[in-house]
C-alpha positions in Angstrom: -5.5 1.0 19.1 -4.3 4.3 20.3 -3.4 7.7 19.1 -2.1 10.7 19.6 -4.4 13.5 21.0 -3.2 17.4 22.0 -4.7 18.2 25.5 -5.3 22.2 24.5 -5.8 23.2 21.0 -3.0 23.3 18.3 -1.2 26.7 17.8 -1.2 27.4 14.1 0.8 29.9 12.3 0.3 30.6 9.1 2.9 29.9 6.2 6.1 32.0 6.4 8.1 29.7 4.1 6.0 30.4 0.9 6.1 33.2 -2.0 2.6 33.6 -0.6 0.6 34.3 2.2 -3.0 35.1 3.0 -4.2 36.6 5.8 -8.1 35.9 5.2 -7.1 32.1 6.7 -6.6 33.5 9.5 -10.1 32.9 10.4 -9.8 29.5 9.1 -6.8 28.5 10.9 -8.4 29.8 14.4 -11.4 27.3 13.4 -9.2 24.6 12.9 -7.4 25.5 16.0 -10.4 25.0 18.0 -12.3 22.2 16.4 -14.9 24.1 14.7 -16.8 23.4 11.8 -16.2 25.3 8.8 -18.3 26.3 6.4 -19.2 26.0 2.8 -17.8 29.6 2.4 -14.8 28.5 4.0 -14.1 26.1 1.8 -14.4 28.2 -1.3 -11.5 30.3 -0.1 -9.8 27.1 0.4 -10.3 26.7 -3.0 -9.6 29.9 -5.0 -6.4 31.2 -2.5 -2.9 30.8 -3.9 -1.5 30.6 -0.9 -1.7 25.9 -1.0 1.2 26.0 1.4 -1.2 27.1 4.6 -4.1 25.0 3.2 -1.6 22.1 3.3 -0.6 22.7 6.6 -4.0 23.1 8.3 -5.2 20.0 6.8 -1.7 18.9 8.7 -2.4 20.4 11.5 -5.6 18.6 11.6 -4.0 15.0 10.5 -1.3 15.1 13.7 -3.8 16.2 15.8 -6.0 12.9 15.2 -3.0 10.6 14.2 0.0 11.9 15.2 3.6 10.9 13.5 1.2 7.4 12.3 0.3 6.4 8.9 -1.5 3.7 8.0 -1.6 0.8 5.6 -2.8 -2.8 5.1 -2.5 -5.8 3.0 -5.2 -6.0 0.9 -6.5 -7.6 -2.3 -9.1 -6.4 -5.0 -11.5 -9.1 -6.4 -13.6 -7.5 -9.6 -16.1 -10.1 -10.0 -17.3 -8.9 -12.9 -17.1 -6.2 -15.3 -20.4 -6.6 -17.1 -22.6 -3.8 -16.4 -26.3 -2.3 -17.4 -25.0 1.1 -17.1 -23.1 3.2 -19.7 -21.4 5.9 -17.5 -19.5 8.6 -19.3 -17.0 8.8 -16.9 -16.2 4.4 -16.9 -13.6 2.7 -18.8 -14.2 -0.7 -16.8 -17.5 -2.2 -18.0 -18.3 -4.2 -20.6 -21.5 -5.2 -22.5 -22.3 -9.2 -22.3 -19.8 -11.2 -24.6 -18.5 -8.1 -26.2 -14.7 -8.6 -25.8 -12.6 -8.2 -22.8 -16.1 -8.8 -20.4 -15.5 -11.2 -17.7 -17.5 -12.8 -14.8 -15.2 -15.0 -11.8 -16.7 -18.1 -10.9 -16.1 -19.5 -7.2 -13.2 -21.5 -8.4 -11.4 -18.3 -9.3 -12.6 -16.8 -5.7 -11.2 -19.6 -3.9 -8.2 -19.3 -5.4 -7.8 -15.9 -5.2 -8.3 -16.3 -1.3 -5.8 -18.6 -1.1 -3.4 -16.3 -2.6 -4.7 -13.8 -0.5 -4.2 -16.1 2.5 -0.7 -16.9 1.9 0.6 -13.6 1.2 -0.6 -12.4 4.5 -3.9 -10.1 3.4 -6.4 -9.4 5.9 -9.0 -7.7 3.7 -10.6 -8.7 0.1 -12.3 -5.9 -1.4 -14.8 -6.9 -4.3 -17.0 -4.7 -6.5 -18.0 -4.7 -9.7 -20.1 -3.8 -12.7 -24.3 -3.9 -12.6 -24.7 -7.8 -14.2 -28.5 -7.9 -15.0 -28.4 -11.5 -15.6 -26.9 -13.2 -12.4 -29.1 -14.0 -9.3 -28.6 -12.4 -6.6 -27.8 -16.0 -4.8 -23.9 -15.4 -6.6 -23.7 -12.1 -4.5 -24.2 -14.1 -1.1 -22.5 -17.0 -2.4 -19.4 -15.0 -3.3 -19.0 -13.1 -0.1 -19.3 -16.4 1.9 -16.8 -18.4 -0.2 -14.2 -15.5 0.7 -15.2 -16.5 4.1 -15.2 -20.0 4.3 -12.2 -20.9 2.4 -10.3 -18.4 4.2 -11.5 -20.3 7.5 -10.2 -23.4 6.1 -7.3 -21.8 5.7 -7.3 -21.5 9.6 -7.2 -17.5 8.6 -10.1 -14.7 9.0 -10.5 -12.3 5.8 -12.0 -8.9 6.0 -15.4 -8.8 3.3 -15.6 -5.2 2.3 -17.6 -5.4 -0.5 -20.4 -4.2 -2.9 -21.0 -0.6 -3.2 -24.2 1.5 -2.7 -25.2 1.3 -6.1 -24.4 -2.1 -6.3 -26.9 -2.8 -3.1 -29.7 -0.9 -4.5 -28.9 -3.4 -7.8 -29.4 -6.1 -5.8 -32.4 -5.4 -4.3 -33.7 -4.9 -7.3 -32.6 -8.3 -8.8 -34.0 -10.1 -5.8 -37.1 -8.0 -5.8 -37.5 -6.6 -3.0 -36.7 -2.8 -4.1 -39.7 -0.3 -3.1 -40.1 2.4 -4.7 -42.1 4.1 -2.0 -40.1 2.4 0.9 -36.9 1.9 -0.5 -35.0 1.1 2.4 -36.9 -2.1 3.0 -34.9 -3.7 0.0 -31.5 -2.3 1.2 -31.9 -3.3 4.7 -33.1 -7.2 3.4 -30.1 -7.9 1.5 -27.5 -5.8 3.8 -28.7 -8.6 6.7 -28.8 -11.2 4.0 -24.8 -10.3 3.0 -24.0 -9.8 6.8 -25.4 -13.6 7.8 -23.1 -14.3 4.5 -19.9 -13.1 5.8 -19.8 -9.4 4.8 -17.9 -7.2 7.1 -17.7 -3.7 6.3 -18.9 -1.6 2.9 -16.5 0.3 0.8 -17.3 3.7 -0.5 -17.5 3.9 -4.3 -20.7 4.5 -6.7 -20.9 8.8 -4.6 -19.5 10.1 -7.6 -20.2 13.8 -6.9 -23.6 14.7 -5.4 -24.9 16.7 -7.8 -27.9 16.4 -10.1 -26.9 18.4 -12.9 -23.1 16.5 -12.8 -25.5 13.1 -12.3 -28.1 13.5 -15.4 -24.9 14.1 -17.7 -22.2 12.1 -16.4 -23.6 8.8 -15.4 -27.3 8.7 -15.7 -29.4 5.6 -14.5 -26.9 5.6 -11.4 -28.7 6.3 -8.3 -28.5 9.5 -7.0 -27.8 11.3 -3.9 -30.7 10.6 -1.6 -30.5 6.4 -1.9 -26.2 6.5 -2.2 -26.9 8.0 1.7 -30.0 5.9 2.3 -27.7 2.3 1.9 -25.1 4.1 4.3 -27.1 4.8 6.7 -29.1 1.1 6.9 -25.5 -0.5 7.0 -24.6 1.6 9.8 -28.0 1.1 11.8 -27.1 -2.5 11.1 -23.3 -2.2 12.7 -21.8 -2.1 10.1 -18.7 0.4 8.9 -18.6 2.1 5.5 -16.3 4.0 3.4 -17.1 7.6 1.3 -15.2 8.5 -2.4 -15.7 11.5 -4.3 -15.1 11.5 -7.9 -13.5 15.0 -9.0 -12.0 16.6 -12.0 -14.3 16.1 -14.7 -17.3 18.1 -15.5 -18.3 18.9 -11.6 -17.3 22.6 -9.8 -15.6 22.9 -7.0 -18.6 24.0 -5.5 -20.0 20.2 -6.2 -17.3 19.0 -3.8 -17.8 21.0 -1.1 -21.5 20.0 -1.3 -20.7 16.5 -1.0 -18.7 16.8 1.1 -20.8 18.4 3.7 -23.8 15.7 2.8 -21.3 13.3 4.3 -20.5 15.1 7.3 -24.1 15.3 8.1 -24.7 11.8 7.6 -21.9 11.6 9.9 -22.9 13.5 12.3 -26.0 11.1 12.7 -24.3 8.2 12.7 -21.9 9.4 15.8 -25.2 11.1 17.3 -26.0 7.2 18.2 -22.5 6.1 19.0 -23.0 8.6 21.7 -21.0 11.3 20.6 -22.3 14.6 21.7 -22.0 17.6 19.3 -23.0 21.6 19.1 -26.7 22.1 18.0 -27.9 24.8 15.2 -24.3 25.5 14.4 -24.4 26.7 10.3 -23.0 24.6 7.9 -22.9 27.6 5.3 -25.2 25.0 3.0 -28.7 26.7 1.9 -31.6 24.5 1.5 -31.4 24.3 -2.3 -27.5 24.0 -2.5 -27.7 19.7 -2.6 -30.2 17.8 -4.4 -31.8 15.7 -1.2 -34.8 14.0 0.2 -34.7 15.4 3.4 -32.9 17.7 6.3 -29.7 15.0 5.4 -30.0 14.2 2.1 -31.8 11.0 2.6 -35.0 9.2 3.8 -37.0 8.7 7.0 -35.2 11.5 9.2 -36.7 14.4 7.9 -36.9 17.3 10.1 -34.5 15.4 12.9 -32.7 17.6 14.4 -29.2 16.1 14.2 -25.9 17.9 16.3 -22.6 18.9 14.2 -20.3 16.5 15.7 -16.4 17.1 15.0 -13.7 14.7 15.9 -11.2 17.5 16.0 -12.1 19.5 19.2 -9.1 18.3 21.8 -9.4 15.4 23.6 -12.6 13.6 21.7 -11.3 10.3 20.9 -12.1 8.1 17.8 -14.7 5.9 16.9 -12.9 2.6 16.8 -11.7 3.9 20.4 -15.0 3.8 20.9 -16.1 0.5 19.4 -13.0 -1.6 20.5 -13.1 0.1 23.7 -9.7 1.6 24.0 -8.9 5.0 25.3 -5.7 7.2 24.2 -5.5 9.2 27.6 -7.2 9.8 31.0 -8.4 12.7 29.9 -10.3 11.8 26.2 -14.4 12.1 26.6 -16.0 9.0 25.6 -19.4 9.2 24.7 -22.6 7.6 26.7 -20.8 3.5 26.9 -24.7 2.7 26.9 -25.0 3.9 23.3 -26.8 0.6 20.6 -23.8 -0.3 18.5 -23.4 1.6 15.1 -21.6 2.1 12.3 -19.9 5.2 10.8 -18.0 6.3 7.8 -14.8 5.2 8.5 -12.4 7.2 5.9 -13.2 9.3 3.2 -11.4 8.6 -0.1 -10.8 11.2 -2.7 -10.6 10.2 -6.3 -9.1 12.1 -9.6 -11.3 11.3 -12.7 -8.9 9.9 -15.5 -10.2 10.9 -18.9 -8.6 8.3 -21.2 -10.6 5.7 -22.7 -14.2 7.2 -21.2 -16.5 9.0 -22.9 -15.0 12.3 -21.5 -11.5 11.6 -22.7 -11.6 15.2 -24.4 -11.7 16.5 -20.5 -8.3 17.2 -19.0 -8.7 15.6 -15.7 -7.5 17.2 -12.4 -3.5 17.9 -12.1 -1.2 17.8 -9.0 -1.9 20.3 -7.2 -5.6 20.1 -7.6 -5.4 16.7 -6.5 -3.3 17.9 -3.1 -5.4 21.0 -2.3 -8.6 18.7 -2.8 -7.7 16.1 -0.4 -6.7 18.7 1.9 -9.7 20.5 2.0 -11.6 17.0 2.3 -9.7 17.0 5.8 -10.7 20.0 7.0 -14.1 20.1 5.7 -14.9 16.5 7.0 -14.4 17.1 10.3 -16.2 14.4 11.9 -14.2 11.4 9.3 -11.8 9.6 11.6 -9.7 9.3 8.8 -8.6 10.1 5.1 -7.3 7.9 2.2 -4.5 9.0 0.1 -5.7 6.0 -2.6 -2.1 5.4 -4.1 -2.8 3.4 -7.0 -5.2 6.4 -8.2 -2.9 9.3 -6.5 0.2 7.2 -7.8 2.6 6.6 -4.4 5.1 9.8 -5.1 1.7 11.9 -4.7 0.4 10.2 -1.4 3.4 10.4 0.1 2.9 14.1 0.0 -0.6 13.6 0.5 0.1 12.3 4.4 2.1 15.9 5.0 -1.3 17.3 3.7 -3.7 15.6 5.9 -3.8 12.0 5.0 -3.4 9.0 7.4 -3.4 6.5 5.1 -2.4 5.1 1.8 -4.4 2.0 1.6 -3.0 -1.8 1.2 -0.6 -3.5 -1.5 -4.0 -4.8 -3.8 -2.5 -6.9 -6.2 -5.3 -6.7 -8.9 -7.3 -3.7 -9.8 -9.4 -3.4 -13.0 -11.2 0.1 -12.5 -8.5 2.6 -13.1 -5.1 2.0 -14.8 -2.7 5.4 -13.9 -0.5 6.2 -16.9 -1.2 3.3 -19.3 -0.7 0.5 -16.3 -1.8 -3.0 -15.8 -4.6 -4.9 -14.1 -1.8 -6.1 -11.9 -1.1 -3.1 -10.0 1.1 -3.9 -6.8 3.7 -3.0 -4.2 5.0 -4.9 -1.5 4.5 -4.3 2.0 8.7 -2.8 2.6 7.3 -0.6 -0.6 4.9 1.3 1.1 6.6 1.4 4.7 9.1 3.0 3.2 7.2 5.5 1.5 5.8 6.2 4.6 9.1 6.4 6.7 10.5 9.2 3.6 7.1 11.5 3.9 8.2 11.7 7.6 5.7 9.2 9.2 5.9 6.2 11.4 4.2 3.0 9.4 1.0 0.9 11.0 -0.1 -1.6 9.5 -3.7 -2.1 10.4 -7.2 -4.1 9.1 -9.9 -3.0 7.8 -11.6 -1.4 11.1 -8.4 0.4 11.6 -7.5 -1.8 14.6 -3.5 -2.3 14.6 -2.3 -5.6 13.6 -0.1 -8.2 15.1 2.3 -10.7 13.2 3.8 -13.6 13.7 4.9 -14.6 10.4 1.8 -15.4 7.9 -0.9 -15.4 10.6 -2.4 -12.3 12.3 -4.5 -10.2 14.8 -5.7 -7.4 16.2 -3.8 -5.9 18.9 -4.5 -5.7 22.3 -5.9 -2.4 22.9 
């Protein structure tokens, strides 16, 4: 996989086409220039200025510079398992109680046949999460990421397993008892290798929320918080494997919150490419103070407490990617790769921004977030997650109209064509939310962008009718 890299950092001039322009991003745009970290002050003003058209444009700026003229997509589909769940979140239209009506729980029939549909519609990925079931073993969780495995193998096809979110690990731990309370990532790393040896490939990034305890203890309390959302993250990528970040704006959070969370992740980050090899600036400020996030240590989780941990950015000119990195391709003679003897790791792959819908949750009285909250907030996720490879314009959630814009804005990628999905339903829609695969290249070609379809890992994928591949880096 290759991409587009500027050899000297990007000019940037501010907005001239706008009713509005402010000269205190200057600064900014002279950061973002030069691949510097910004910090949380930084990203207030990119909150509170009118002036959206330059905020846009850096996180542009920023977007070409990693990606150039590319967006991505893939062809996906979403398996909810079930949408029984122990928790009552205020925010949640999805679960159910046990046999109150409209609950639901797939058996492995239903998941073989939903791989073979998968299969012959060409899908490289199957995504599966759902609710907190406290009655099923935890041999169904194993058993249904291996079934996605095996009957796609009979198939003579491979499928992608992202599945199970943080939350839902920590669940499972729990159910299998082997959670400690006073070593907690003993549990999580026992069933991550347990799902691994199953099939599992890669975890997605739901169950953040917003890190915040205040926005936790009223909005979905008994969800875990911060410190052990980080702590499963960070076991999957000491194991190898990739994961995915969300952030859950727009209901009863500040803008503050986001910017908090997002620099928890970049932190995180920052570890996680510290032992790819990646080397990065030491003691450069992240504008956070030490009672700004609710963590459990210098990152905001366990067991690295007081490690001292470089800021890392993907954005300085000529640092290449990590799937550059772990598929061992280079985008020009002249990229940096970091130390080739570095022990295999994972690292957030993409970051996905998410607008809180109100209707049917227990905060239904709340607004949710409009347009132009949703752009400016995806923008600033670019340029304040410096070190995230890429960002997700999550159509069915963003609607496609809204991600198209969202790529001139900083996104790279507008996820797959999904088929099912049970969470959230935009504007009174379906469970059977889809769009073909000429649907969203062509949404990419009209927001000015050159569609790729890739897999899960972001590697580029080669047809030949049905049947697929990574390409040849």
């Amino acid at each position: 996989m290759t991409a587009t890299l500027h050899p000297e950092p990007l000019a940037f001039k501010p907005s001239t086409h706008g009713p509005i322009r402010d000269e205190r991003l200057s600064e900014i745009a002279s950061k973002v220039a030069q691949g510097q970290r910004l910090s949380l002050q930084d990203g207030e003003l990119l909150f509170t200025t009118p002036d959206i058209w330059t905020v846009c444009e850096l996180a542009d700026t920023v977007r070409r510079r990693l990606h150039g003229d590319t967006a991505f997509y893939n062809i996906n589909r979403h398996l909810n398992y079930s949408n029984v769940c122990a928790l009552s979140c205020k925010f949640c239209e999805f679960y159910r109680k046990k046999d109150e009506p409209g609950s639901y729980t797939r058996d492995m029939e239903y998941v073989k046949n939903q791989v073979r549909e998968a299969i012959e519609n060409g899908a490289t990925e199957m995504h599966s999460v759902g609710g907190l079931h406290p009655y099923l073993p935890f041999s169904y969780y194993t058993d249904l990421v291996s079934t996605i495995r095996d009957t796609a193998r009979e198939l003579g096809s491979e499928l992608h397993v992202k599945a199970y979110t943080a939350v839902e690990i920590v669940h499972l731990a729990k159910i299998a008892k082997v959670y400690k309370a006073d070593d907690r990532t003993f549990g999580i790393r026992w069933v991550l290798e347990k799902l691994k040896q199953a099939g599992l490939g890669s975890l997605p990034g739901g169950g953040a929320e917003v890190f915040d305890d205040r926005v936790h203890d009223e909005a979905y309390k008994g969800k875990i918080r911060s410190d052990v959302w980080l702590d499963v993250h960070r076991v999957a990528h000491d194991l190898g494997l990739n994961t995915n970040a969300t952030i859950l704006y727009g209901h009863i959070e500040q803008r503050h919150d986001r910017l908090v969370h997002m620099d928890m992740l970049r932190r995180a980050q920052d570890r996680a490419l510290a032992k790819m090899g990646y080397e990065g600036i030491r003691h450069q400020a992240s504008g956070i103070s030490e009672n700004a996030a609710p963590t459990s240590g210098h990152l905001g989780y366990s067991g690295d407490e007081g490690a001292e941990v470089p800021v890392i950015t993907l954005t300085r000119p000529n640092t290449p990617l990590p799937e550059h990195i772990a598929f061992g391709s280079s985008p020009n003679a002249e990229c940096r790769m970091p130390n080739a003897t570095a022990p295999s790791s994972g690292y957030f792959q993409t970051i996905i921004p998410l607008p809180f819908f109100p209707d049917g949750s227990e905060l239904e009285h709340l607004p949710g977030p409009a347009g132009l909250e949703n752009l400016r907030t995806l923008a600033i996720a670019r340029l304040m997650l410096d070190n995230f490879p890429h960002v997700k314009a999550f159509w069915i959630m963003q609607t496609l109209p809204m991600a198209q814009l969202m790529l001139q804005s900083g996104a790279d990628d507008i996820d797959g064509t999904v088929v099912w999905y049970d969470i959230t339903k935009v504007g009174g829609s379906s469970t059977h939310q889809e769009v073909n695969v000429w649907t969203l290249q062509k949404a990419i070609r009209e927001a000015g962008f050159k569609p790729i379809e890739r897999d899960t890992l972001y590697r580029r994928v080669e047809r030949e009718g049905k049947s697929w591949r990574p390409a040849a880096s």
